[in-house]
C-alpha positions, 0 to 999 in steps of 0.5 A: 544508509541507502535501503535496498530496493525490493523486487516488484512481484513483492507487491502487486497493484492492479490496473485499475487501481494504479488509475484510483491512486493517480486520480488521487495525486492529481486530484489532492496534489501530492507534493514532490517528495513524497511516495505511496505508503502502504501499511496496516494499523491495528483495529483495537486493543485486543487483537481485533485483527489489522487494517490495510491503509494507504496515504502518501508521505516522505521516506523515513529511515525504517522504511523499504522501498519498493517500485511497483507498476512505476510507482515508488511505495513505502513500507514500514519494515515492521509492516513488511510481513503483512503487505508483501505479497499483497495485490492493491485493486479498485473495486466500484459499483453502485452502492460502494467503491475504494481499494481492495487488498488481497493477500493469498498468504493472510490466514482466516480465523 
């Protein structure tokens, strides 16, 4: 079954860190094949709240398809109503650097 594509305003990734994430793929040589993956994972076992996590990895059958910024992100469906809508940034200064993720639609508790 072919997964539809998503439209690219779904997701959002900044300039700046469309160059971190090249660095990475020519740096770590990301294999052909596989794509940016973007999903959370839980922060414990008592509803600590989720973490935003980034890799590269195949397609799998659950997962949505979505071009952003010319680049093919993956997204577990079970993952897709916390990172859409979602912008990916770099952040660096002199004491810490990495990516950033801003969702306008998360709730604060």
């Amino acid at each position: 079954m072919d997964t539809p594509k998503s439209s690219p305003t779904q997701l959002t990734i900044t300039t700046a860190a469309q160059a971190a994430i090249q660095q990475v793929i020519d740096g770590q040589q990301v294999p052909d094949g596989y794509q940016l993956r973007v999903g959370v994972r839980s922060q414990g076992m008592a509803c600590a709240g989720m973490s935003f996590m980034l890799g590269f990895d195949q397609k799998k059958e659950q997962d949505m398809e979505i071009e952003v910024a010319g680049l093919q992100v993956l997204v577990d469906r079970r993952h897709s109503m916390y990172v859409l809508g979602m912008e990916i940034d770099w952040h660096e200064d002199e004491r810490q650097r990495g990516f950033v993720f801003n969702n306008p639609s998360a709730r604060k508790t």
